[in-house]
Residue frames as qw, qx, qy, qz and C-alpha x, y, z in Angstrom:
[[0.891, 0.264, 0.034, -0.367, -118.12, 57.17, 190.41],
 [0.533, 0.604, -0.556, 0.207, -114.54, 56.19, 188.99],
 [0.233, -0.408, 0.677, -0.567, -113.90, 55.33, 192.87],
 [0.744, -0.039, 0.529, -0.407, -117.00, 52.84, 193.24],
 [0.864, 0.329, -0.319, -0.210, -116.54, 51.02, 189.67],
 [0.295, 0.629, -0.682, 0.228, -112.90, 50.40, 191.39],
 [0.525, -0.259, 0.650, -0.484, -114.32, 48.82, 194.34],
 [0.949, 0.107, 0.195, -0.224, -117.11, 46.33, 192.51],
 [0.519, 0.688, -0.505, 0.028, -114.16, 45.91, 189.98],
 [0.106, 0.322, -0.875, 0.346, -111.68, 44.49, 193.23],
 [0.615, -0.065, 0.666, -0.418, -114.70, 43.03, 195.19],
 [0.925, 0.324, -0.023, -0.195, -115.97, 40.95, 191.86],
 [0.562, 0.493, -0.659, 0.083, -112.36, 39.75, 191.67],
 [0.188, -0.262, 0.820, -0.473, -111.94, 38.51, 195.07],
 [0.817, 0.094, 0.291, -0.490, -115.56, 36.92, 194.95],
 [0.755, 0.411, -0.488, -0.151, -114.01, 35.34, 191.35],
 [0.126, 0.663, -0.651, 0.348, -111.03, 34.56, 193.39],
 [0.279, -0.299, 0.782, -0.469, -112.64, 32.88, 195.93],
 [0.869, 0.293, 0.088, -0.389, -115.00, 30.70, 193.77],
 [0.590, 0.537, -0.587, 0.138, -111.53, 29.42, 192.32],
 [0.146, -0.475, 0.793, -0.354, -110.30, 28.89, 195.93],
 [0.675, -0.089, 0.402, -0.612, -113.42, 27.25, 196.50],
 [0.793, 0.143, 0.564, 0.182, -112.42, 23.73, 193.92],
 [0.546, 0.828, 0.096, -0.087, -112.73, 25.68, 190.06],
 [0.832, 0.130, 0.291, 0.455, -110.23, 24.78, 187.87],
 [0.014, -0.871, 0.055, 0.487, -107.70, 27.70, 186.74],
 [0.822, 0.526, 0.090, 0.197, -106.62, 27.57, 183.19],
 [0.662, -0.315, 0.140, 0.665, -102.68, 27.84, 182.50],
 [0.156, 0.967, 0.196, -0.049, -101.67, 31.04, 180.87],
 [0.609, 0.590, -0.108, 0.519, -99.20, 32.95, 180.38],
 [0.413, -0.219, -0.370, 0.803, -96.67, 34.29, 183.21],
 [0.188, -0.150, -0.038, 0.970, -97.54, 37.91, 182.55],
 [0.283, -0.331, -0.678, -0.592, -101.25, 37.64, 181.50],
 [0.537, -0.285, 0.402, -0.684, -103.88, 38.49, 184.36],
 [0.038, -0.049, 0.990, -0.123, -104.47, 35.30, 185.93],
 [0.419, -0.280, -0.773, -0.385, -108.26, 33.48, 185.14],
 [0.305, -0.122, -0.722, 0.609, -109.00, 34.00, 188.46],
 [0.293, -0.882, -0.201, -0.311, -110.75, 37.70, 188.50],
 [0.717, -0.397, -0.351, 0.453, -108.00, 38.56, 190.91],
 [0.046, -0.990, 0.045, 0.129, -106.59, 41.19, 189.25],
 [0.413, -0.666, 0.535, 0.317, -103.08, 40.41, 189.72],
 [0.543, 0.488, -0.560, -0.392, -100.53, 38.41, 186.76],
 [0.902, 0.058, -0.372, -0.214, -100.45, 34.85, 186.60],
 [0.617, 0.273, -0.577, 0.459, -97.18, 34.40, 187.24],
 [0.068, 0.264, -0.628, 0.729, -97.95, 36.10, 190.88],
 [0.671, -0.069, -0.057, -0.736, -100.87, 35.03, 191.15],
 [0.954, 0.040, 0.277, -0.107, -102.11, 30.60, 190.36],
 [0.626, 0.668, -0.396, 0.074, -98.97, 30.61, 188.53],
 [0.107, -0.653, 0.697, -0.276, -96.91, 30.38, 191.63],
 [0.656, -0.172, 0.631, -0.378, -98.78, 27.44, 192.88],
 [0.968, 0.228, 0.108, 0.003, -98.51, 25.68, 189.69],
 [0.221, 0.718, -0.637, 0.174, -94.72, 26.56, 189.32],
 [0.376, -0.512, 0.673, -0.378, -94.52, 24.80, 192.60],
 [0.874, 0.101, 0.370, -0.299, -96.77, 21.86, 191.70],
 [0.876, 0.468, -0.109, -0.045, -94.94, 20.98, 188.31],
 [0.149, 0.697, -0.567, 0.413, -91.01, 21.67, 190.25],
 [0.638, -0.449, 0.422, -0.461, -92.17, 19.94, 193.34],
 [0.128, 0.507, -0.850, 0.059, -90.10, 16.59, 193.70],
 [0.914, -0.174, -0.021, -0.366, -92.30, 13.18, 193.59],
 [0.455, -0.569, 0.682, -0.066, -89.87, 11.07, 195.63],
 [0.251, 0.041, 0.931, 0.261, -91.12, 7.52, 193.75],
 [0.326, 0.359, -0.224, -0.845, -92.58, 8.71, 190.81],
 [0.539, 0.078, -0.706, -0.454, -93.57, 4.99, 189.76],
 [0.338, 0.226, 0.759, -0.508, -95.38, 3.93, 192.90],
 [0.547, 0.310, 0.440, -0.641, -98.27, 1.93, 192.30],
 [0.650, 0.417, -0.519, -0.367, -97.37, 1.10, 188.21],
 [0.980, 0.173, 0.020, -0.101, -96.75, -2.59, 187.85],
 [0.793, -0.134, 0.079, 0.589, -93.04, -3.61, 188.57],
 [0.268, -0.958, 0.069, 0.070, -92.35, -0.35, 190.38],
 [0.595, -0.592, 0.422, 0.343, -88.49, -1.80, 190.38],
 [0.625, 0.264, 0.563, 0.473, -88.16, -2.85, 186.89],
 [0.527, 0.717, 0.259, 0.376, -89.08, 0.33, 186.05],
 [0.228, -0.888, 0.365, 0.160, -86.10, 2.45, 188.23],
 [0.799, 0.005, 0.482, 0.359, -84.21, -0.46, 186.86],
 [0.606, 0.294, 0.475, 0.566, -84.40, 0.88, 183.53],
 [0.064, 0.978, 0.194, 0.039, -84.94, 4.43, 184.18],
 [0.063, -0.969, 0.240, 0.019, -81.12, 4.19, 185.71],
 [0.510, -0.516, 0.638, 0.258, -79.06, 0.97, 184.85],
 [0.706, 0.214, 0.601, 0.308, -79.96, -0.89, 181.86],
 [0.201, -0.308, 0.395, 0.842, -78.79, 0.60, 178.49],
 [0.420, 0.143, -0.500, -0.744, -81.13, -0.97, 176.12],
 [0.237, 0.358, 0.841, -0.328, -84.67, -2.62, 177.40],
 [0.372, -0.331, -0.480, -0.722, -88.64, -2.73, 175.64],
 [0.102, 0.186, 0.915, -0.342, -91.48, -3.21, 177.41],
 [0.065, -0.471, -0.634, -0.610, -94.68, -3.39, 175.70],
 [0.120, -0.059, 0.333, -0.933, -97.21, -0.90, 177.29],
 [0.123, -0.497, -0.784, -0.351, -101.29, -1.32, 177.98],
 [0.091, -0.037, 0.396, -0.913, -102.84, 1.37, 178.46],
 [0.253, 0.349, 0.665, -0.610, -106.70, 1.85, 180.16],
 [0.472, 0.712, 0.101, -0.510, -108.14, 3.28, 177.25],
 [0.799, 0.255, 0.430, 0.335, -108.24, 1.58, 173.58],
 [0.524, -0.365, 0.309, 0.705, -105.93, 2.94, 171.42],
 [0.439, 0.621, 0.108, -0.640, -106.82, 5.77, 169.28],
 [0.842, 0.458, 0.281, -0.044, -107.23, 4.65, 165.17],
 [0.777, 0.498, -0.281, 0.264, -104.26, 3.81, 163.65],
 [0.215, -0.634, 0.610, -0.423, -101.93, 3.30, 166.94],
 [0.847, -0.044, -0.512, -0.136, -101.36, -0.29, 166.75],
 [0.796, -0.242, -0.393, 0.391, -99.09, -0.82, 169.74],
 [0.223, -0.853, 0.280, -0.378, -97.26, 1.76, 172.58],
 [0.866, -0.158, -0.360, 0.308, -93.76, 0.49, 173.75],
 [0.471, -0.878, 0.065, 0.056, -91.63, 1.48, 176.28],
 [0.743, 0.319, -0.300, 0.506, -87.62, 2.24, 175.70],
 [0.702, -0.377, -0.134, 0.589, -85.13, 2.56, 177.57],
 [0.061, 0.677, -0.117, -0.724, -83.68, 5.35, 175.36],
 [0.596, 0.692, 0.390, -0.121, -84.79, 6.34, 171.91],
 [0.586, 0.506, 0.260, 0.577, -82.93, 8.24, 168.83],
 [0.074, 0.561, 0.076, 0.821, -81.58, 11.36, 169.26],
 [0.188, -0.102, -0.730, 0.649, -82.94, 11.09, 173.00],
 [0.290, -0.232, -0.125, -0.920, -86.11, 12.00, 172.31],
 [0.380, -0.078, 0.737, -0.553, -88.78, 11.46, 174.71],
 [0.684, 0.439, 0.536, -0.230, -91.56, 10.06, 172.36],
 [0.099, 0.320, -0.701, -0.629, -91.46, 9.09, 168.68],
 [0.794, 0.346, 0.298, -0.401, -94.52, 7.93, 166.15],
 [0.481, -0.170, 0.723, 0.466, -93.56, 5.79, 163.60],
 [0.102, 0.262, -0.553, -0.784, -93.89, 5.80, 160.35],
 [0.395, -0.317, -0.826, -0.248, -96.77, 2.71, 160.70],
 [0.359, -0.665, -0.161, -0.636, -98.19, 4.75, 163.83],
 [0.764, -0.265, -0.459, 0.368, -96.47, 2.59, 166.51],
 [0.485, -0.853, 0.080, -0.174, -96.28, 4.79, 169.82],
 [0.794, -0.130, -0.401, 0.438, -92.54, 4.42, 171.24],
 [0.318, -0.889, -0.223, -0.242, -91.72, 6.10, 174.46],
 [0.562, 0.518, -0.439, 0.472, -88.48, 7.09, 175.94],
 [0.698, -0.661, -0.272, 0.045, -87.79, 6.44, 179.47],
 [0.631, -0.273, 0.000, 0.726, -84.36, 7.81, 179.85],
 [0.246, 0.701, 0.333, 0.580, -85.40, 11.02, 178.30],
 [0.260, -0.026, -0.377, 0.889, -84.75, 14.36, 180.11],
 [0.265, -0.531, -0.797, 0.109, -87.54, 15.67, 182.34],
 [0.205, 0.527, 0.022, 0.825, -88.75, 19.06, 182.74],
 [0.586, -0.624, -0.005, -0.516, -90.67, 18.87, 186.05],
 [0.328, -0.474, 0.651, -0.495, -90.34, 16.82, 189.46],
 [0.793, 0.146, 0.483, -0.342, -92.73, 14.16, 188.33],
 [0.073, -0.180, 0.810, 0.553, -90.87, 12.12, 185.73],
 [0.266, 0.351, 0.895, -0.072, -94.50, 9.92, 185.81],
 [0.321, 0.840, 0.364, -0.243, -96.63, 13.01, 184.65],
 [0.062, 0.684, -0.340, -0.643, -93.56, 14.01, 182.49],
 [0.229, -0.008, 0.971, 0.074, -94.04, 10.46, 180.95],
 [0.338, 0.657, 0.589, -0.326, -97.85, 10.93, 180.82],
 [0.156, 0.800, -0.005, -0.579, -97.54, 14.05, 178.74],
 [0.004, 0.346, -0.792, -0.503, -95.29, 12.60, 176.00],
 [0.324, 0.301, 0.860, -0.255, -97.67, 9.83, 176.01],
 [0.392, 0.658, 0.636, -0.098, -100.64, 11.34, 174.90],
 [0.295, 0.683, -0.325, -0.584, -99.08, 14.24, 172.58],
 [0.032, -0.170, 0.883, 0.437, -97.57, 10.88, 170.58],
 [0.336, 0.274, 0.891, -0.137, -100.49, 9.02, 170.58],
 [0.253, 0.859, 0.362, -0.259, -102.19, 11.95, 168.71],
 [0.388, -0.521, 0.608, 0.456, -98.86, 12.62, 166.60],
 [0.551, 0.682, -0.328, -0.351, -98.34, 12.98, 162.71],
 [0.858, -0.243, 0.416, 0.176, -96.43, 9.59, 162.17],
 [0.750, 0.515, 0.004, 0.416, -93.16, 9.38, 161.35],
 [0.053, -0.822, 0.032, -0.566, -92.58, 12.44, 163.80],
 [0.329, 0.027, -0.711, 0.621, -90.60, 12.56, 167.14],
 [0.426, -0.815, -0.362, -0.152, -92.38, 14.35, 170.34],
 [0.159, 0.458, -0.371, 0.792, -90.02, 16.97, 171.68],
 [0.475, -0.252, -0.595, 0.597, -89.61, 17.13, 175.25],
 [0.194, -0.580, -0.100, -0.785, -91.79, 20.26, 177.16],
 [0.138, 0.003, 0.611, -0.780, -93.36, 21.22, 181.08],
 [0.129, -0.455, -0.881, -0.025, -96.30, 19.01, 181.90],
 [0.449, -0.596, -0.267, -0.609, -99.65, 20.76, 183.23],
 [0.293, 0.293, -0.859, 0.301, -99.34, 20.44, 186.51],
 [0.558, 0.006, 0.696, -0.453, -102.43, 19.04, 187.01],
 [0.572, 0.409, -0.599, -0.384, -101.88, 16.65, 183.91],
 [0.893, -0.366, 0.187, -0.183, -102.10, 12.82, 184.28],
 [0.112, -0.729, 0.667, 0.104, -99.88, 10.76, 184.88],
 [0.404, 0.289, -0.779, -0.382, -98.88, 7.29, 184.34],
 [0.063, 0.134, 0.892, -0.426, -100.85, 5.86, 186.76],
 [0.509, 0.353, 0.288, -0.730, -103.69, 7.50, 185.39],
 [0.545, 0.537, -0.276, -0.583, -103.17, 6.07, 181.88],
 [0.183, 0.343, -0.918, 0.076, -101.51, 2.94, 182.17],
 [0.894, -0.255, -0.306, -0.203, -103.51, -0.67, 182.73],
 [0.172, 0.610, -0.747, 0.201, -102.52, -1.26, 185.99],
 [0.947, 0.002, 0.320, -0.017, -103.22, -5.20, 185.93],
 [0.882, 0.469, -0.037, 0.001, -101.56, -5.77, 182.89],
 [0.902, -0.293, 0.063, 0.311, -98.14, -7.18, 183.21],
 [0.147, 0.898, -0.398, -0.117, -94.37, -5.08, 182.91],
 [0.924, -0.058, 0.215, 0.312, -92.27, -7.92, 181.89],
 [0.317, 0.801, -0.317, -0.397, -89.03, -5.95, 180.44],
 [0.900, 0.329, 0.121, 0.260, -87.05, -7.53, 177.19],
 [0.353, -0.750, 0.281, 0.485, -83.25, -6.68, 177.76],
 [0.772, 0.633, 0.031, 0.053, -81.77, -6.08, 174.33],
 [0.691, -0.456, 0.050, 0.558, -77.78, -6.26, 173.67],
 [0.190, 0.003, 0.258, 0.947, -77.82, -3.00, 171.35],
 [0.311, 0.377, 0.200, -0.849, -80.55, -0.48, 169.82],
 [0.123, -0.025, -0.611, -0.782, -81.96, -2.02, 166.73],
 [0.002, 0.628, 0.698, -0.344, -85.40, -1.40, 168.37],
 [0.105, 0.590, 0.189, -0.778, -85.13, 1.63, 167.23],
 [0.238, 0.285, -0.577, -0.727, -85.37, 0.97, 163.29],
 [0.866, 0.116, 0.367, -0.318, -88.39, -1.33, 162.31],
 [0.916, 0.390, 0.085, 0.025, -85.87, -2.72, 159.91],
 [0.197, -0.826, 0.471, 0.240, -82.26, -2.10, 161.30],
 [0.734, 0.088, 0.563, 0.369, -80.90, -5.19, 159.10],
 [0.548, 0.568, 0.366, 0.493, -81.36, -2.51, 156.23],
 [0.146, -0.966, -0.046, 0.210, -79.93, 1.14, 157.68],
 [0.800, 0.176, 0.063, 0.571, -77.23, 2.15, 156.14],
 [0.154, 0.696, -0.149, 0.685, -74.96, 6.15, 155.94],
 [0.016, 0.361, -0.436, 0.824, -75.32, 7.94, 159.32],
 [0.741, -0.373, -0.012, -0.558, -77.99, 6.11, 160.54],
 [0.866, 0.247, -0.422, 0.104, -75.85, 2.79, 160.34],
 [0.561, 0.233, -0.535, 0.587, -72.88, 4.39, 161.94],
 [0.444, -0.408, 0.264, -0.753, -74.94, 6.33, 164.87],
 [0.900, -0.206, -0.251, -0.290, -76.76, 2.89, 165.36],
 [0.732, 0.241, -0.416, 0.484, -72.95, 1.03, 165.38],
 [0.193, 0.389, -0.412, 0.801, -71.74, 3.67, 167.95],
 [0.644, -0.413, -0.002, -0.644, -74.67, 3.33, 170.21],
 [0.968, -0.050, -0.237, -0.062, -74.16, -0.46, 170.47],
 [0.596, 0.505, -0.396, 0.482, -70.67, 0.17, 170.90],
 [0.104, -0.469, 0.413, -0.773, -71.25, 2.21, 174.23],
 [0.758, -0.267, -0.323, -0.501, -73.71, -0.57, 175.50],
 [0.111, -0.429, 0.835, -0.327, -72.38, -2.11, 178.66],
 [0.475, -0.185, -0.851, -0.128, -73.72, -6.07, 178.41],
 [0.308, -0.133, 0.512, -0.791, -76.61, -6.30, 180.82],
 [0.470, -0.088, -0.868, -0.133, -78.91, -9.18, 181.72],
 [0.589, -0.296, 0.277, -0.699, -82.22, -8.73, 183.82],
 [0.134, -0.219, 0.883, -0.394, -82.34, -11.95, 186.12],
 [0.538, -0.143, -0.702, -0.444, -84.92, -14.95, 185.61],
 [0.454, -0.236, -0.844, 0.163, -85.29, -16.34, 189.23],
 [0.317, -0.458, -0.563, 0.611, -85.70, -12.86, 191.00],
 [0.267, 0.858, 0.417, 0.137, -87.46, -9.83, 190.41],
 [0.088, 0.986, 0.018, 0.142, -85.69, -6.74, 189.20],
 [0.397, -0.666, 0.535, 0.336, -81.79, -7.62, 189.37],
 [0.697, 0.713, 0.025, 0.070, -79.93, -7.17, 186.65],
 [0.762, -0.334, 0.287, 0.476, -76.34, -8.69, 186.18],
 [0.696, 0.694, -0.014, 0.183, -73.71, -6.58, 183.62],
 [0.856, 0.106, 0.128, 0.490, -70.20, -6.98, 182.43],
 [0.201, 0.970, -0.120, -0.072, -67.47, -4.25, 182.74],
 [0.596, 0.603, -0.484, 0.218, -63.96, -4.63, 181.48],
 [0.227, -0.619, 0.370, -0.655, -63.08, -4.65, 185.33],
 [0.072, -0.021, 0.900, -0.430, -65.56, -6.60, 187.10],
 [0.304, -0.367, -0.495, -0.727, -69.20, -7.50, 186.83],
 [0.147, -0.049, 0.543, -0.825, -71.78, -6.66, 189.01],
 [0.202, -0.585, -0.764, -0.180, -75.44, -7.12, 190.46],
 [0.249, -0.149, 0.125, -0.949, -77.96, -4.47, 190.75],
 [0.185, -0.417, -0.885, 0.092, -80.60, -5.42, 192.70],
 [0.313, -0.319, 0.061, -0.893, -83.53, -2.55, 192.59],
 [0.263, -0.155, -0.844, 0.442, -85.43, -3.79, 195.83],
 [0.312, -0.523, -0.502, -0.614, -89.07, -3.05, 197.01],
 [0.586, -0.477, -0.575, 0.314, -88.41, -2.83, 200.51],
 [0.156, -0.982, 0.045, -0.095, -88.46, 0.18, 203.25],
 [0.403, 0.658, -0.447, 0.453, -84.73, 1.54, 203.21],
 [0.394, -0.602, 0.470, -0.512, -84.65, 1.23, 206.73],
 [0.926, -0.047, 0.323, -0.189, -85.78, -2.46, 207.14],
 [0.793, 0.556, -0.221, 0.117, -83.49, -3.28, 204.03],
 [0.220, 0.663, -0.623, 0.353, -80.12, -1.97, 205.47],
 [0.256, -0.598, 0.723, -0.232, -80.40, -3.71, 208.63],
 [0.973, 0.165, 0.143, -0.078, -81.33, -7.09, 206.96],
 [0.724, 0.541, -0.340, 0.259, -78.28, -6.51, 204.84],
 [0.199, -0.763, 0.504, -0.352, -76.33, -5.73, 208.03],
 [0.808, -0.266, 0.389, -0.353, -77.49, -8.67, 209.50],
 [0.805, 0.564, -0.086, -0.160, -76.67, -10.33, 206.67],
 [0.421, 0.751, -0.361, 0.358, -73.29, -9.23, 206.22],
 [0.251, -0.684, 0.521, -0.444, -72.49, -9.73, 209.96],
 [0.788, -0.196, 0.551, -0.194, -73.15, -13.22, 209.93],
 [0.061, -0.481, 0.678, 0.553, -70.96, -13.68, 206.54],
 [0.465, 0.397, 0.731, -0.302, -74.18, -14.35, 204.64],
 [0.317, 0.801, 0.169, -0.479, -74.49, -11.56, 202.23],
 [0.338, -0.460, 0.763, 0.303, -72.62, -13.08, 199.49],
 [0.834, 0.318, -0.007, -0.450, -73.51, -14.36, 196.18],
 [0.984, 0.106, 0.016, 0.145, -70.48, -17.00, 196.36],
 [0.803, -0.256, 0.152, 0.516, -67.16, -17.49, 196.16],
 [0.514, -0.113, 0.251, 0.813, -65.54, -14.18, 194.91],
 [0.174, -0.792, -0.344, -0.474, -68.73, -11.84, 195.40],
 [0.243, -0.193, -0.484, 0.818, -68.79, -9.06, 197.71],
 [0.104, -0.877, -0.449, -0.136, -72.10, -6.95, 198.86],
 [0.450, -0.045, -0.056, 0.890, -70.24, -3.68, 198.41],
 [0.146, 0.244, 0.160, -0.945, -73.45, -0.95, 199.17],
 [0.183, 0.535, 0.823, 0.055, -75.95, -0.10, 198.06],
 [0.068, -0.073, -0.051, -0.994, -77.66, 3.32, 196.46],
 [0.432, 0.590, 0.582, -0.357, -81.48, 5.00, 196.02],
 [0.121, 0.112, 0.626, 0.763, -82.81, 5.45, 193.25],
 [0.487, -0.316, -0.218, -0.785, -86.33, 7.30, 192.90],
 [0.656, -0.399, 0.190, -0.612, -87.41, 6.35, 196.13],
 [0.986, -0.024, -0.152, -0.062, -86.64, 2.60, 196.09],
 [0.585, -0.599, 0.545, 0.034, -82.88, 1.02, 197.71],
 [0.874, 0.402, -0.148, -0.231, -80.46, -0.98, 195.26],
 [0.536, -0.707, 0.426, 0.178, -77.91, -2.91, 196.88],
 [0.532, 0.658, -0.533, -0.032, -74.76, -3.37, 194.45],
 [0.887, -0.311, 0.232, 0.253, -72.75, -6.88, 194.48],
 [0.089, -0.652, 0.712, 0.245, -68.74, -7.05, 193.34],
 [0.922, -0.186, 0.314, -0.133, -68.74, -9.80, 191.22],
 [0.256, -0.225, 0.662, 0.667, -65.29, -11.81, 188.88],
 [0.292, 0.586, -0.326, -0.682, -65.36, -11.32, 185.78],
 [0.232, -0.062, -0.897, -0.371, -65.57, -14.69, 184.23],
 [0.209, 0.330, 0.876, -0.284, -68.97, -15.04, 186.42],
 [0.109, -0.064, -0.328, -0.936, -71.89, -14.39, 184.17],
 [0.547, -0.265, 0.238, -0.758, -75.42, -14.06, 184.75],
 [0.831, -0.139, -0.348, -0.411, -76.59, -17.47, 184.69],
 [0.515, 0.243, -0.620, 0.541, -74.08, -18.20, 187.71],
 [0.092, -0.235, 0.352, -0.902, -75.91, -15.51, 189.84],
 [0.602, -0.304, -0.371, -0.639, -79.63, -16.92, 189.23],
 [0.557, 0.258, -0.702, 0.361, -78.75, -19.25, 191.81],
 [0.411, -0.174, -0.527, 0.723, -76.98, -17.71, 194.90],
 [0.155, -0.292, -0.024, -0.944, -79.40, -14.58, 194.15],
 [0.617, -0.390, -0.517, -0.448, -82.50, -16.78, 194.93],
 [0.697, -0.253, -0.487, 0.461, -80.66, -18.16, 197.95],
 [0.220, -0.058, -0.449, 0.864, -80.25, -14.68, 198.85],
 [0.324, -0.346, -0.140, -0.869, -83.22, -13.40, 198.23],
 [0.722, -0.435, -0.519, 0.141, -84.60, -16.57, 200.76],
 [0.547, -0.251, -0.526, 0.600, -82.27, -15.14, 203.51],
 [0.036, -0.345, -0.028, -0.938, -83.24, -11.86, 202.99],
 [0.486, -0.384, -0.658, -0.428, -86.98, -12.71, 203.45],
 [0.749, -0.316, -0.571, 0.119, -86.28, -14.19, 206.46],
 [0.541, -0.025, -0.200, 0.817, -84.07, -11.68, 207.93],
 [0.015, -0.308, -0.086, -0.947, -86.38, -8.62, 207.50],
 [0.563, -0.593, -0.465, -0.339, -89.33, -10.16, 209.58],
 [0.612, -0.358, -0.466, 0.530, -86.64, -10.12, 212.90],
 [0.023, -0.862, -0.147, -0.485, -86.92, -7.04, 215.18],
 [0.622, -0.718, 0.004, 0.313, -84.26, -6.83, 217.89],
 [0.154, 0.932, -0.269, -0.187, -81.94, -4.47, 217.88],
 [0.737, 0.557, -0.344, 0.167, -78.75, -4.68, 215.81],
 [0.741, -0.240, -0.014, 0.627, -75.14, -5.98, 217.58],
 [0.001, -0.889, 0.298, 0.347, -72.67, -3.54, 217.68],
 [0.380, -0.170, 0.710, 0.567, -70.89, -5.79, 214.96],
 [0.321, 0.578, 0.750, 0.015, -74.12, -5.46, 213.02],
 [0.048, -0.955, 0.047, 0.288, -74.29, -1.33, 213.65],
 [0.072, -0.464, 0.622, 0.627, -70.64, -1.20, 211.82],
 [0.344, 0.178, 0.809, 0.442, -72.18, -2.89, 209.25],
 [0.116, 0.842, 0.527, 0.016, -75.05, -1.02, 208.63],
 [0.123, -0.870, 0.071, 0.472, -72.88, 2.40, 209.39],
 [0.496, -0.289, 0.561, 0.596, -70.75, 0.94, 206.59],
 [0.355, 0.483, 0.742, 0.301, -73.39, 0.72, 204.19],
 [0.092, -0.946, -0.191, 0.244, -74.79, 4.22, 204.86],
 [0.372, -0.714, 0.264, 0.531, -71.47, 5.77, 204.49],
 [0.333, -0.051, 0.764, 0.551, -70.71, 4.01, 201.13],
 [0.407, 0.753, 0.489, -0.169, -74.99, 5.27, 200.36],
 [0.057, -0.149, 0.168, 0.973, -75.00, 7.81, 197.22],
 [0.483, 0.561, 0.549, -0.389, -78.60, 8.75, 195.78],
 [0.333, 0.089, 0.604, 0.719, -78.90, 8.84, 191.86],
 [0.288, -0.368, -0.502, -0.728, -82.46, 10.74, 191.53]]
């Protein structure tokens, strides 16, 4: 008898089992808990594995599809201090006047409620999955639902949680506001004063000047002791991009003027960002310019399809070579 309960016992799990395979949502658990299934087995060896995998698993361009896709690798990996107000699909729950986007927050935390219920999100925050976007999501809606006054500690998404594409209006415009220090973070930094003061002061201190461009989308001139540069975060396929710039470069085009140099270019979540060299006394409102002017030749340059010269090829082989990936 002890023999046949064992059977219905493994055949009613496998039936369970396969009713799960069959669409049915499995609830997360614990590693070491028998998995929801009816399988028998523990989570962890069980739907665990396959959500291990899902929340670990690497989303190449985690902001496809949001609303200035570039603006936001922009500020996920160059600009120091940036806002951008947020709209999301759904009206905002009672008392949650506004949801903004930072660059980076206090204390690096990914999400903070204010004290007046204001929703600010950290974009430079550390990420516990593959999907920054659903790590993003998650903060999201824990603040939004948040004790105010209260940060939102950093944790491992669901990994069939939504993301920002799910929550996010995506009509509504990403326009970011570069700032030249943090006093975003205080609603009233004019009046901080002890260790908040001097944390603020030191923050500002480490801020490398940066200036998101007016004429072109998503390049952003800033100032190092050195030299200053343009980052251009670029919506084009990597492939098509380089040998435009080749092209570019081979026909002594790729230039933003007189003492610029187009010295590579990196990736960043999924997107190409080619770096200029530029002097130091030039500052951004110098670049707005020659950028437009390139961004014309570009244009023009990516629609041609015959193959590259072999002066072209070194160019392109240069670029490559000089490639690093940041994410």
């Amino acid at each position: 008898m002890a023999k046949k309960r064992a059977t219905a016992t493994r055949n009613k799990g496998a039936a369970q089992a396969a009713r799960t395979a069959e669409g049915a949502a499995v609830p997360v658990v614990g590693a070491r808990e028998p998995c929801p299934c009816g399988s028998g087995r523990r989570y962890k060896a069980c739907h665990g594995r396959e959500a291990a995998h899902a929340v670990t698993e690497l989303v190449r361009r985690p902001f496809e599809g949001l609303p200035g896709e570039c603006d936001w690798v922009a500020l996920r990996e160059l600009v120091p201090a940036a806002t951008v107000p947020l709209t999301l699909k759904e009206k905002l729950p009672e008392g949650v006047p506004s949801v903004t986007l930072g660059t980076v927050l206090p204390m690096a935390w990914p999400g903070l409620r204010r004290d007046t219920g204001a929703v600010l999100l950290g974009l430079q925050s550390d990420t516990a999955s593959g999907d920054i976007s659903r790590d993003l999501a998650d903060t999201l809606t824990r603040a939004l639902t948040a004790e105010p006054g209260n940060p939102v500690e950093g944790r491992r998404p669901a990994p069939d949680g939504p993301r920002l594409q799910d929550l996010l209006d995506l009509d509504a415009p990403f326009v970011p506001e570069v700032h030249s220090g943090f006093e975003y973070w205080l609603e009233d930094a004019e009046a901080a004063t002890g260790e908040v003061a001097a944390s603020l002061e030191r923050a500002n201190q480490a801020a490398i000047p940066t200036v998101r461009l007016t004429g072109v989308d998503a390049a952003y001139w800033c100032e190092t002791p050195e030299k200053n540069h343009l980052r251009w975060v670029m919506p084009h396929p990597e492939e098509a991009l380089l040998d435009a710039m080749a092209r570019l470069h081979a026909a002594g085009a790729s230039s933003l003027g007189e003492g610029t140099r187009l010295v590579g270019s990196f990736r960043a979540h999924g997107l190409t960002v080619p770096v200029w060299d530029l002097p130091v006394g030039m500052g951004a409102d110098e670049v707005e310019k020659p950028a437009a002017a390139f961004g014309e030749r570009l244009a023009e340059t990516l629609g041609r399809g015959e193959p590259l010269t072999a002066e072209e090829r070194r160019a392109r082989s240069g670029f490559t070579n000089r490639q690093i990936t940041l994410s």
